[in-house]
VOVOMAR-129388 format. One record per residue: residue in three letters; residue number from 1; x, y, z of N, C-alpha, C in turn. Coordinates in steps of 0.001 Angstrom, whole numbers, plus 500000, padded with zeros to 6 digits. Layout:
REM VOVOMAR-129388
<type ALA	seq NUM	nc1 X	nc2 Y	nc3 Z	cac1 X	cac2 Y	cac3 Z	cc1 X	cc2 Y	cc3 Z>
...
This chain:
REM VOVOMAR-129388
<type UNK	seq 1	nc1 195819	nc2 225771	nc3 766387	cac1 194695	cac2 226032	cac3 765497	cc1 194408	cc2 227535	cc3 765574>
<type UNK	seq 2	nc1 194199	nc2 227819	nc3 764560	cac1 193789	cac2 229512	cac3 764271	cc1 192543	cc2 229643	cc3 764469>
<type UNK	seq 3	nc1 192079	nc2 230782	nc3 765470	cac1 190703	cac2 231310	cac3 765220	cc1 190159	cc2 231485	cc3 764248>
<type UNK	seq 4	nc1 189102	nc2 231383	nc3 763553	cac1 188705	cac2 231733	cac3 762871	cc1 187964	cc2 233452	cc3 762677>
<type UNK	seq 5	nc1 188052	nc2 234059	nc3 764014	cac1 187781	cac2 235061	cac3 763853	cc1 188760	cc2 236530	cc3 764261>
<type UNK	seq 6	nc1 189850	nc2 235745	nc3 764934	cac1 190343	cac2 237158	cac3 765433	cc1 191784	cc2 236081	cc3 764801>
<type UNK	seq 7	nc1 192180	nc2 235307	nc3 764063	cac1 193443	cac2 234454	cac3 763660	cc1 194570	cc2 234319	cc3 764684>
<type UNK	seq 8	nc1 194288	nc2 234682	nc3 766015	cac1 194960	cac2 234442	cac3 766671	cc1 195162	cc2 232562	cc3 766811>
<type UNK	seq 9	nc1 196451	nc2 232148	nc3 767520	cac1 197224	cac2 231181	cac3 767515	cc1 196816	cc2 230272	cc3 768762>
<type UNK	seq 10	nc1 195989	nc2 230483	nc3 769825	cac1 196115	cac2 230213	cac3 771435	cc1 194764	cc2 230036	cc3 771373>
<type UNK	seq 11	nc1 194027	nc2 228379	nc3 770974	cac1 192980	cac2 228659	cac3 772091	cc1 192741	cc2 227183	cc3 772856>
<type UNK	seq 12	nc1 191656	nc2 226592	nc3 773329	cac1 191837	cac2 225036	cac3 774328	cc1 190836	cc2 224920	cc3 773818>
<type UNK	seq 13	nc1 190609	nc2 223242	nc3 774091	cac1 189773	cac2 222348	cac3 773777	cc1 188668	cc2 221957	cc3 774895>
<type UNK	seq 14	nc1 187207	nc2 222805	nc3 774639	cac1 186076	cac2 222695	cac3 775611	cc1 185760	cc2 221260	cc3 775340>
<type UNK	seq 15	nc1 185611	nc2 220345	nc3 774449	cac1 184786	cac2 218738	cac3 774406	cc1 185466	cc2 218458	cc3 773069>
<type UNK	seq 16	nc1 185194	nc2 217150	nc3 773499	cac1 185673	cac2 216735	cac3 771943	cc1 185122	cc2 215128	cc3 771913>
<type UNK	seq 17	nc1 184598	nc2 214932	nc3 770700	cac1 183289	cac2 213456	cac3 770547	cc1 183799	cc2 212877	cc3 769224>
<type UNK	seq 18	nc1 183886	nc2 211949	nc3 769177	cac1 183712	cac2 211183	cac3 767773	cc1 182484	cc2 211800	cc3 766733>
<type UNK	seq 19	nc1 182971	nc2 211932	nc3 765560	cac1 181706	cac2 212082	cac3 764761	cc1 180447	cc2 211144	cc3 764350>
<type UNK	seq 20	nc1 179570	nc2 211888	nc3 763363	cac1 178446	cac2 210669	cac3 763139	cc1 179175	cc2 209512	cc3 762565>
<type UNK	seq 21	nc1 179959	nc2 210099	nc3 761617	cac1 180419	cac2 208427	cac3 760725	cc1 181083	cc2 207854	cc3 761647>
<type UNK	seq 22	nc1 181873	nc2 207799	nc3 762407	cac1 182754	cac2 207293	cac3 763610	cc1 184090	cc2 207192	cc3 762916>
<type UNK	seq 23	nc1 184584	nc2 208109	nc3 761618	cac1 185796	cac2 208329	cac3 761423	cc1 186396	cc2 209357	cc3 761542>
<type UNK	seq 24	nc1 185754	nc2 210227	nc3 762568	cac1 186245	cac2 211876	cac3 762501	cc1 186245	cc2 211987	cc3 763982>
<type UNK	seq 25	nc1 186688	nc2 213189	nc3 764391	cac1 186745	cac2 213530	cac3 765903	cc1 187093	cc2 214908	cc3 766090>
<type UNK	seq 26	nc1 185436	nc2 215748	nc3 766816	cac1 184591	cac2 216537	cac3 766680	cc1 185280	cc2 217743	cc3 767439>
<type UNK	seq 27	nc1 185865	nc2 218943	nc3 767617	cac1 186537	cac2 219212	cac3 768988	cc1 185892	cc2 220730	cc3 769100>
<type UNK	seq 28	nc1 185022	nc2 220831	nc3 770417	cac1 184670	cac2 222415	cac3 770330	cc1 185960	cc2 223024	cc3 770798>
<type UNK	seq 29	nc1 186057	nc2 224183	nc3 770741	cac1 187287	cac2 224768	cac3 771048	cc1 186913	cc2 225946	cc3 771324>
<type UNK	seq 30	nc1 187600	nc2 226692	nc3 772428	cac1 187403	cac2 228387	cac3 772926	cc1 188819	cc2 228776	cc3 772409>
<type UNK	seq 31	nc1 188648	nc2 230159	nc3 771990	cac1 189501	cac2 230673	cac3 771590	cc1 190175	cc2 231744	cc3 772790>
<type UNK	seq 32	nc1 191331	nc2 232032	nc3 773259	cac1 191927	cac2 232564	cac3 774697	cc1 192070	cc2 233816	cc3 774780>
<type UNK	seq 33	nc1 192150	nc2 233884	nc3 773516	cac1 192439	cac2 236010	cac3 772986	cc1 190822	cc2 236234	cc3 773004>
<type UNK	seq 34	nc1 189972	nc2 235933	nc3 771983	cac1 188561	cac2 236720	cac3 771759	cc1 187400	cc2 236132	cc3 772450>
<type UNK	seq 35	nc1 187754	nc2 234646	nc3 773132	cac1 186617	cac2 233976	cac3 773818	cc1 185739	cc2 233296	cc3 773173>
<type UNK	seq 36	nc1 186101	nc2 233383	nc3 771807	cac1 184272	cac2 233173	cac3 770688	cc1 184784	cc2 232014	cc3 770709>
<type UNK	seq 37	nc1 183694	nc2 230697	nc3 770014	cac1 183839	cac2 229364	cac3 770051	cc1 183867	cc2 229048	cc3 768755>
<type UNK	seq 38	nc1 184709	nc2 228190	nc3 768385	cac1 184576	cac2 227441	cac3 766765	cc1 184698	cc2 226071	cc3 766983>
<type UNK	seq 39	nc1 184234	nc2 225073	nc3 766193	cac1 184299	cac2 223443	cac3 766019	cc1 185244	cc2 223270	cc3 764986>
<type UNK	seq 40	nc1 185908	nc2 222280	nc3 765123	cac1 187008	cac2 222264	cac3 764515	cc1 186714	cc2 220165	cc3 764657>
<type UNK	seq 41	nc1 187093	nc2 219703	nc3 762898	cac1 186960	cac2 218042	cac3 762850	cc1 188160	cc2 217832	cc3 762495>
<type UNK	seq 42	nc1 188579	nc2 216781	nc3 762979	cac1 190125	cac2 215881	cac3 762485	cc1 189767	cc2 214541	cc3 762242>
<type UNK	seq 43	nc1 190072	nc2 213921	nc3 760994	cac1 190080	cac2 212628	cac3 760334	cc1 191237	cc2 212307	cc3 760453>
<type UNK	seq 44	nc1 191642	nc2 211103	nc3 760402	cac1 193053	cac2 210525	cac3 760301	cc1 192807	cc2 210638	cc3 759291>
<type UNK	seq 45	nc1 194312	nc2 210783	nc3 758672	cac1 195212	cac2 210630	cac3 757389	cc1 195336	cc2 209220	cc3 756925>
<type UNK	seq 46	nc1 195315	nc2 208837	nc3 755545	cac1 194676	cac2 207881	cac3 755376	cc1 196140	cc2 207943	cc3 754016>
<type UNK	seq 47	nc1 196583	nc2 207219	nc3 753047	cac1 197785	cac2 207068	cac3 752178	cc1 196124	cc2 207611	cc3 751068>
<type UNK	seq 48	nc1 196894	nc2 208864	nc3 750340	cac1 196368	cac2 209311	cac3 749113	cc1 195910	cc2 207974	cc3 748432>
<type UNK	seq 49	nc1 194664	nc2 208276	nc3 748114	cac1 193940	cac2 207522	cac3 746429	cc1 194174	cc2 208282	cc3 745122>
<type UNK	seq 50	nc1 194434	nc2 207898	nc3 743745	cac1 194302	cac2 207932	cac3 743199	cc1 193144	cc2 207506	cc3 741954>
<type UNK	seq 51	nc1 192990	nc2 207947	nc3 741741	cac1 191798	cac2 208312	cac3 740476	cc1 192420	cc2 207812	cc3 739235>
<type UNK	seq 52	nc1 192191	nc2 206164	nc3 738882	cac1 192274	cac2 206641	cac3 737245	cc1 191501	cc2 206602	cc3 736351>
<type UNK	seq 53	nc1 191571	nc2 207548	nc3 735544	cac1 190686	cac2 208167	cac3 734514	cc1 190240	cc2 206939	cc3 733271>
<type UNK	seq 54	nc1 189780	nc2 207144	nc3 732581	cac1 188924	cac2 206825	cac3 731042	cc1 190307	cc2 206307	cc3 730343>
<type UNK	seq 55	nc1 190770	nc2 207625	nc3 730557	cac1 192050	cac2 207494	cac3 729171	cc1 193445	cc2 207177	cc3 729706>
<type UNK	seq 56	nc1 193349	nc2 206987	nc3 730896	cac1 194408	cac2 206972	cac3 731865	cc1 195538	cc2 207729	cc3 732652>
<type UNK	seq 57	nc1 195109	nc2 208913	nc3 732572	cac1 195084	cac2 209846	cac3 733067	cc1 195212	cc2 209928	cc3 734689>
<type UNK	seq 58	nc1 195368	nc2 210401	nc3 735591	cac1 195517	cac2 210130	cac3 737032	cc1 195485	cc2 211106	cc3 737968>
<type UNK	seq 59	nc1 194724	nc2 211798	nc3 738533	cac1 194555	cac2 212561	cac3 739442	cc1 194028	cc2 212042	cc3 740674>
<type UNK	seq 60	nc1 194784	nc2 212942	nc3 742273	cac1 194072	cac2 212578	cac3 743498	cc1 192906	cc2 212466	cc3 743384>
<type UNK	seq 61	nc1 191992	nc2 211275	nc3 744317	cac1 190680	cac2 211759	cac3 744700	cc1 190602	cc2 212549	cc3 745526>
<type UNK	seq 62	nc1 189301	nc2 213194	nc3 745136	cac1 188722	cac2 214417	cac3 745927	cc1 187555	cc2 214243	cc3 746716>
<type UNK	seq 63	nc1 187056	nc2 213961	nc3 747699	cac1 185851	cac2 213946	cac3 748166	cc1 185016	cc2 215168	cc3 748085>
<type UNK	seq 64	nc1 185129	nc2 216336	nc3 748028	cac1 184795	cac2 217583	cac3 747523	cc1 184206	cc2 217631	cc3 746298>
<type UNK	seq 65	nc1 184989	nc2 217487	nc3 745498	cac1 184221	cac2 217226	cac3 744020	cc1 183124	cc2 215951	cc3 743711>
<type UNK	seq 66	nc1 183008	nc2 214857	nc3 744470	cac1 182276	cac2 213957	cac3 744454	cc1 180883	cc2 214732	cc3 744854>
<type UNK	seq 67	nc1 181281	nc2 215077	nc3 746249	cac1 180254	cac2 216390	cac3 746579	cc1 179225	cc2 217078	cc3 745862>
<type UNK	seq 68	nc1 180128	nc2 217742	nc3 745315	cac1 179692	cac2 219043	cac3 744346	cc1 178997	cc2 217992	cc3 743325>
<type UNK	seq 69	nc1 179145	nc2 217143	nc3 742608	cac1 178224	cac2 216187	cac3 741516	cc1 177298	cc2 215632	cc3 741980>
<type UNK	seq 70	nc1 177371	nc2 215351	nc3 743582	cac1 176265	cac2 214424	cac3 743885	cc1 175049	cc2 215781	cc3 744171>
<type UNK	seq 71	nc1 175616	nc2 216675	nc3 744575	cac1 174816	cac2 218163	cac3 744483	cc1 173964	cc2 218438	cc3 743455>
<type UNK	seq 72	nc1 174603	nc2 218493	nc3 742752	cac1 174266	cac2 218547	cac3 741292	cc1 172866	cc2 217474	cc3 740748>
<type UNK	seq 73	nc1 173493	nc2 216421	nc3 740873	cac1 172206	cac2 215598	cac3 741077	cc1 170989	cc2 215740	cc3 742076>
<type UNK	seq 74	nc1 171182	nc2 215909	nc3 742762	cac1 170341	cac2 216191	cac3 743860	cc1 169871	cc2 217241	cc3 744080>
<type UNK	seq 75	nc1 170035	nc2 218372	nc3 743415	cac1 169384	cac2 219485	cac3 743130	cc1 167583	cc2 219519	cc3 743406>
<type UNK	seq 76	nc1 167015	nc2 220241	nc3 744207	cac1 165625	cac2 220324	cac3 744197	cc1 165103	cc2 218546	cc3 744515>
<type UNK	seq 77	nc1 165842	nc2 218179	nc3 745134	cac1 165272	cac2 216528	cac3 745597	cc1 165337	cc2 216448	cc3 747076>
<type UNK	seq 78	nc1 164607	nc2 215787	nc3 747519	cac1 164475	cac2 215473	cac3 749089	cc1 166111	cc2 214765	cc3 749935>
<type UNK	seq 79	nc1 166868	nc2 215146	nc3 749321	cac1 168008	cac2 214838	cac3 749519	cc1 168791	cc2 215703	cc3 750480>
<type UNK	seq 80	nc1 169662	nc2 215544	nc3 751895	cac1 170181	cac2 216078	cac3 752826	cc1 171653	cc2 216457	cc3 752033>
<type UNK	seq 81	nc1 172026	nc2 217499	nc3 752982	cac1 173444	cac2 217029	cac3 752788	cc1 174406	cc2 216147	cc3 753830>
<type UNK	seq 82	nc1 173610	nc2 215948	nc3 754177	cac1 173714	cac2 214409	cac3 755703	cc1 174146	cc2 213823	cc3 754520>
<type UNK	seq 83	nc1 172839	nc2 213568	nc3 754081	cac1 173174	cac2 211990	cac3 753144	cc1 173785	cc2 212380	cc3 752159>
<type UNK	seq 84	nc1 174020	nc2 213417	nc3 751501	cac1 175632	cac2 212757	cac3 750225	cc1 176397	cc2 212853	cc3 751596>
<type UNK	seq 85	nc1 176883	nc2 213417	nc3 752119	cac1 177863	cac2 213413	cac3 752736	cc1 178192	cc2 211952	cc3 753379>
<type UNK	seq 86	nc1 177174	nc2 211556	nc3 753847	cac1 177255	cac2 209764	cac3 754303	cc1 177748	cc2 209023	cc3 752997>
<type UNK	seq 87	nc1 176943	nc2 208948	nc3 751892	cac1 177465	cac2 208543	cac3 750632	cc1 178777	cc2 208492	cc3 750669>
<type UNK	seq 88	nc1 179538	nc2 209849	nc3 750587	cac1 180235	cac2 209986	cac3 749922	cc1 181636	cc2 209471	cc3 750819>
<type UNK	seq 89	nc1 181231	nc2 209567	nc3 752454	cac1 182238	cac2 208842	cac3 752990	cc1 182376	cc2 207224	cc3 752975>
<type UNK	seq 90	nc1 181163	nc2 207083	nc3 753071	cac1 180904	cac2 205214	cac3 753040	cc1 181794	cc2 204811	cc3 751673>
<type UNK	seq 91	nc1 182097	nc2 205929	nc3 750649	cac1 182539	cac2 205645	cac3 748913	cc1 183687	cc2 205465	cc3 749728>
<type UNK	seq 92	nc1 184390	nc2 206222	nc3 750272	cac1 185784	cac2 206658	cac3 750702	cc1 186074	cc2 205534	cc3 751403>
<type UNK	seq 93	nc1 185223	nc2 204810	nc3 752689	cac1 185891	cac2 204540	cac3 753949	cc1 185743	cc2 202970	cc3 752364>
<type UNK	seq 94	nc1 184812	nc2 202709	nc3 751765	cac1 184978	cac2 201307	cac3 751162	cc1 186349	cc2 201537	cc3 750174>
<type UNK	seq 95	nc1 186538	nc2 202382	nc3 749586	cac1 188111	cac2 202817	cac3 748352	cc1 189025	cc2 202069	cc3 749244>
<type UNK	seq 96	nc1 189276	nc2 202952	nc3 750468	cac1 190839	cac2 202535	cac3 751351	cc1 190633	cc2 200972	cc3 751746>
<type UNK	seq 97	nc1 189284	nc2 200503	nc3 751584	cac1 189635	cac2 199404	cac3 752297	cc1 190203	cc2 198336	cc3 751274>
<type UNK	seq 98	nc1 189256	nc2 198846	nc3 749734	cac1 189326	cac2 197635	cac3 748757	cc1 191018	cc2 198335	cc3 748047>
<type UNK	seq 99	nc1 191183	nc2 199570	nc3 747918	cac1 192364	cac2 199727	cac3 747003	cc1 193323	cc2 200165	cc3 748100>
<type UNK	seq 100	nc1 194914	nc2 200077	nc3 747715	cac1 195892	cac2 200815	cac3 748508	cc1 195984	cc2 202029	cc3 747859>
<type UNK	seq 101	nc1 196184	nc2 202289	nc3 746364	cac1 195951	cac2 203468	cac3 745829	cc1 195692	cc2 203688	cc3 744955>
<type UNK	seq 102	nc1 195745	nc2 203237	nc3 743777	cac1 195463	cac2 203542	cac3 742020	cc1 193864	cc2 202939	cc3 742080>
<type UNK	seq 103	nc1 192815	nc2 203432	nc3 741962	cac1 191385	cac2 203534	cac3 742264	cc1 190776	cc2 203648	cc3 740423>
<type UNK	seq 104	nc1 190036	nc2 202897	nc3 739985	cac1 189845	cac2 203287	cac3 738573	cc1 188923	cc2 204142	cc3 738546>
<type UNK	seq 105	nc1 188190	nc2 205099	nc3 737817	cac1 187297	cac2 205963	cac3 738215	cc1 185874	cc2 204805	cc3 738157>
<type UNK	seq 106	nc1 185708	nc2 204343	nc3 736813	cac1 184545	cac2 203531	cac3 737006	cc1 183832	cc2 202949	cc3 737844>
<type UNK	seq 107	nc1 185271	nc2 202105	nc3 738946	cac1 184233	cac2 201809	cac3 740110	cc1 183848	cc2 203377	cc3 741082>
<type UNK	seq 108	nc1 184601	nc2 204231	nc3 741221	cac1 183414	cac2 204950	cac3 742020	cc1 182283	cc2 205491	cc3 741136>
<type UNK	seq 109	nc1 182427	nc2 205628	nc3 740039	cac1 181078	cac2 206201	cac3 739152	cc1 179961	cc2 205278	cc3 739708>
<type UNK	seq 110	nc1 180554	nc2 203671	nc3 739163	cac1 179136	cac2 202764	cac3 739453	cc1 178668	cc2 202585	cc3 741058>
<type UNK	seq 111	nc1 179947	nc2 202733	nc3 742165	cac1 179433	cac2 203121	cac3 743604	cc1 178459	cc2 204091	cc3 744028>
<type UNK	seq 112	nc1 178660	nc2 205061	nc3 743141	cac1 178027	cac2 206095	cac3 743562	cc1 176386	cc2 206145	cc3 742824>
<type UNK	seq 113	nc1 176359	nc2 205579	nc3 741590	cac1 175123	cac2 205315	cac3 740905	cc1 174423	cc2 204273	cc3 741735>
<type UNK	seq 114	nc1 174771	nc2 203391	nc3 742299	cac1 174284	cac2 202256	cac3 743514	cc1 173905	cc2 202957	cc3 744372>
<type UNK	seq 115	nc1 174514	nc2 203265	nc3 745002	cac1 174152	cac2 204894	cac3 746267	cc1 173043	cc2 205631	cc3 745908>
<type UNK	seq 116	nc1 172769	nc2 206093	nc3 744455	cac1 171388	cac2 207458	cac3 743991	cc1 170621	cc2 206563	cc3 743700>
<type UNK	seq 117	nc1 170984	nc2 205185	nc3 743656	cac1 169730	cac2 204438	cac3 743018	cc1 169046	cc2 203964	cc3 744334>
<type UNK	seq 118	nc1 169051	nc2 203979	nc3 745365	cac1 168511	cac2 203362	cac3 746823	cc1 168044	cc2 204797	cc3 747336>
<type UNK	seq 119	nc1 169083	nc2 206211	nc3 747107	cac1 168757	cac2 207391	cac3 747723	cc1 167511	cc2 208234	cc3 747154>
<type UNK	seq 120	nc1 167659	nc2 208150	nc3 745865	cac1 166845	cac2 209246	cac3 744982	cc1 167215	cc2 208770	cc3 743669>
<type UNK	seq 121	nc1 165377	nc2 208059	nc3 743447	cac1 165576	cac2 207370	cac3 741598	cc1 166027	cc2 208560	cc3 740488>
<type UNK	seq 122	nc1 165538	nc2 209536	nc3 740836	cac1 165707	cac2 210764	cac3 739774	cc1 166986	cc2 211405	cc3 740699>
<type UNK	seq 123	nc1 167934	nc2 211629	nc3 741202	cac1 168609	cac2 212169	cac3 741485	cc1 170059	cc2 210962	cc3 740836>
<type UNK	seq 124	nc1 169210	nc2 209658	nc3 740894	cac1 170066	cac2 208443	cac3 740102	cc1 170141	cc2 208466	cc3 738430>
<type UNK	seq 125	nc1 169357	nc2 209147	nc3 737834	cac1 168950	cac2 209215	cac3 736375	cc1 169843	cc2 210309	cc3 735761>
<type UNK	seq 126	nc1 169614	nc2 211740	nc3 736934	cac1 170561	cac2 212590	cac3 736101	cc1 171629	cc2 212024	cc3 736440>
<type UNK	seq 127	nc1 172339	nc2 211695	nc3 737487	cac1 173759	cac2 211431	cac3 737453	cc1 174139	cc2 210263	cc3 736532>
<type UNK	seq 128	nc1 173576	nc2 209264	nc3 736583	cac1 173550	cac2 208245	cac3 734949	cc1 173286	cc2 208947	cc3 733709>
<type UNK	seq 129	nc1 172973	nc2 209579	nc3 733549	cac1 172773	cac2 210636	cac3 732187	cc1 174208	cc2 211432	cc3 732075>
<type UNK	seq 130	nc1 175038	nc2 211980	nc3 733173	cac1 176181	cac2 212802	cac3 732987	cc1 176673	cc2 211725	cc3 732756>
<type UNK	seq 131	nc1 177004	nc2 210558	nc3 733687	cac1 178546	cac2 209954	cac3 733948	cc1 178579	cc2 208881	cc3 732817>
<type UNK	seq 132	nc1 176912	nc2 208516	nc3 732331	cac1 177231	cac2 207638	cac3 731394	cc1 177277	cc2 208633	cc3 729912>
<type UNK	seq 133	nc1 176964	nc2 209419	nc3 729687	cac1 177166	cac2 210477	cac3 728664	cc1 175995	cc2 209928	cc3 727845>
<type UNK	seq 134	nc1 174806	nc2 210049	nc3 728039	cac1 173429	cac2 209807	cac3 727287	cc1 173989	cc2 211253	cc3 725734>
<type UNK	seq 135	nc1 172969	nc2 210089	nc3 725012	cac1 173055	cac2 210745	cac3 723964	cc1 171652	cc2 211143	cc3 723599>
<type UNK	seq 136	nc1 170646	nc2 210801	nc3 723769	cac1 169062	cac2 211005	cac3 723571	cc1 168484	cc2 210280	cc3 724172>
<type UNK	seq 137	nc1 167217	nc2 210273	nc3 724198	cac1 166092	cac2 209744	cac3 724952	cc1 166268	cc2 208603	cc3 724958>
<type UNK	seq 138	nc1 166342	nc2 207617	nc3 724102	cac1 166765	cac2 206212	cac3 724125	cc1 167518	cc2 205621	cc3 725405>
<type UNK	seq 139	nc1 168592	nc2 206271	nc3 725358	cac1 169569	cac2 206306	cac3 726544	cc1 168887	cc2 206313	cc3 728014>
<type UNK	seq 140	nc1 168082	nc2 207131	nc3 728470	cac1 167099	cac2 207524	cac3 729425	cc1 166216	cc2 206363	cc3 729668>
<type UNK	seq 141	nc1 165255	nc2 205636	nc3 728212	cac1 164653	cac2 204445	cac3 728287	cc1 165364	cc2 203379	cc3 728896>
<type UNK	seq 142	nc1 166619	nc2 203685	nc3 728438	cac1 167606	cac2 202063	cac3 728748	cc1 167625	cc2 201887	cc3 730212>
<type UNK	seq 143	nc1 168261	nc2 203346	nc3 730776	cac1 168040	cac2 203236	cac3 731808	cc1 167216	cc2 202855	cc3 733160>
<type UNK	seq 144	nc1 165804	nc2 203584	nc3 732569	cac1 164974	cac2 203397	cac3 733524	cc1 164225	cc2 202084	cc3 733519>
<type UNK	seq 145	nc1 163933	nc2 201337	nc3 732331	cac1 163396	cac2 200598	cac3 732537	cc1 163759	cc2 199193	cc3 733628>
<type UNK	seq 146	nc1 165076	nc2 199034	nc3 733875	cac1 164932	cac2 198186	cac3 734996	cc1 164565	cc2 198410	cc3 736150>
<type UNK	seq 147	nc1 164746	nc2 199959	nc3 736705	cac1 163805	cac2 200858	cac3 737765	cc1 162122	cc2 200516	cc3 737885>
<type UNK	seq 148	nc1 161706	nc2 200875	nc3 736398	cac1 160136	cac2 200722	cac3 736473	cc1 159968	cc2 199156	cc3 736251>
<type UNK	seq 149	nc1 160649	nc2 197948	nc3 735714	cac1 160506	cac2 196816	cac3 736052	cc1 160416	cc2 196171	cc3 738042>
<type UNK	seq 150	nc1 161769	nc2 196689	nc3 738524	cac1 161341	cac2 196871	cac3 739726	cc1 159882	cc2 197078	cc3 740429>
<type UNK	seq 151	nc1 159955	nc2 198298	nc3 740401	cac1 158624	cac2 198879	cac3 740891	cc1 157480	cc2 198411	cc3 740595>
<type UNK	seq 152	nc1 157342	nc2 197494	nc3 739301	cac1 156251	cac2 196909	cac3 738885	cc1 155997	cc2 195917	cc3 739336>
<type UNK	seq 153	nc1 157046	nc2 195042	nc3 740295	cac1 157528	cac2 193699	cac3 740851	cc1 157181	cc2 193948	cc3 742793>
<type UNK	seq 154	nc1 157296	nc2 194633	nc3 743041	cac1 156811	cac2 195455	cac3 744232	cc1 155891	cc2 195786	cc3 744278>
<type UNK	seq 155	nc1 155205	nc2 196552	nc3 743373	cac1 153864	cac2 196875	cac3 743545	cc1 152806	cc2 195401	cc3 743134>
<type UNK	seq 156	nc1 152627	nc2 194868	nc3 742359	cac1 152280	cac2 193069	cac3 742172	cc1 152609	cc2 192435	cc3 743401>
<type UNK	seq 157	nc1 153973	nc2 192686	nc3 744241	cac1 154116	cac2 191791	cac3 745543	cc1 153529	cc2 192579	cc3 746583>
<type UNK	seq 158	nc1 152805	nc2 193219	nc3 746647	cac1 151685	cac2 194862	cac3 747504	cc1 150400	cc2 194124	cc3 746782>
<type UNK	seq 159	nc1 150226	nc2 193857	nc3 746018	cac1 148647	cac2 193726	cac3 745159	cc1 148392	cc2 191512	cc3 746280>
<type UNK	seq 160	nc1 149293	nc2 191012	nc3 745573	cac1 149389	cac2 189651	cac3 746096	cc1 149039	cc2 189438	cc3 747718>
<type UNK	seq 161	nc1 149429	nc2 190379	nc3 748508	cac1 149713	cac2 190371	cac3 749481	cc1 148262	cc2 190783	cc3 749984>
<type UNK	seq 162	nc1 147718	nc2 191782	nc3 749547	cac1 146213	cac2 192024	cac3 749932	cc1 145489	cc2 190861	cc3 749590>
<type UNK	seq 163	nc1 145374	nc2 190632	nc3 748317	cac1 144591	cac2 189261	cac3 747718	cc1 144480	cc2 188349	cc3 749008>
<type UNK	seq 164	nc1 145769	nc2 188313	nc3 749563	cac1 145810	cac2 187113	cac3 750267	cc1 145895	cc2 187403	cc3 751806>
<type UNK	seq 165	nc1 145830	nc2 188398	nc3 752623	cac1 145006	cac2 188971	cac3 753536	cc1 143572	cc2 189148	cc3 753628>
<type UNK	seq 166	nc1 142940	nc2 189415	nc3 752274	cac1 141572	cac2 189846	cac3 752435	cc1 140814	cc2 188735	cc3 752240>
């Protein structure tokens, strides 16, 4: 492994832990030439997924770019990057388990809309607005209203619940 700061070739392994998800493995490392410390993660290798597209089309998945969209959504929201990052592996570690490789895109679109809809209702709306390609406000209504049906069903089972305490 290369330093990251002086690119030298030579350094050892101070600790090394499983990660949070428990599919990675964490390794501090000293470097032997400059002394400075870098962390360095290793995932097993896993047989490539494939992505297929709308039109059928086929590119690797990327967990990176899932990233960067769920970012996107999550923009200015109480949202970590813990949690896409949890998201976005839980998407991954469930892909390898359900596909060997040709992955349609749809199901991770709707995985991942399941995911913003438990994480962040509005961080779930814009990304349903890109991936489903809203065309106007209508689109937005369609959406939300089973959200605010919810919430209206919760808050009535909060109202019931006092009634019948007090």
């Amino acid at each position: 492994m290369r330093c990251p700061f002086c690119r030298i070739d030579n350094d050892r392994v101070i600790d090394s832990r499983a990660g949070d998800d428990g599919n990675t493995i964490r390794r501090r490392r000293e470097c032997c030439a400059c002394r400075r410390r870098f962390t360095t993660y290793e995932r097993g290798e896993r047989q490539q997924l494939t992505v297929v597209k709308k039109g059928g089309d086929r590119e690797p998945f990327d967990r990176d770019k899932l990233k960067r969209g769920l970012a996107k959504a999550c923009w200015k929201r109480p949202v970590t990057e813990s949690d896409i990052d949890g998201v976005v592996t839980a998407l991954e570690t469930e892909l390898h388990d359900s596909y060997e490789t040709d992955v349609p895109s749809r199901i991770i679109g709707e995985r991942l809309m399941e995911a913003l809809r438990r994480l962040d209702q509005v961080a779930f709306v814009r990304f349903a607005s890109v991936y489903r390609e809203f065309k106007d406000v209508r689109d937005f209504v369609e959406e939300l209203e089973p959200i605010l049906a919810e919430a209206n069903l919760a808050q009535a089972a909060v109202g019931d619940g006092h009634r019948l305490g007090g």
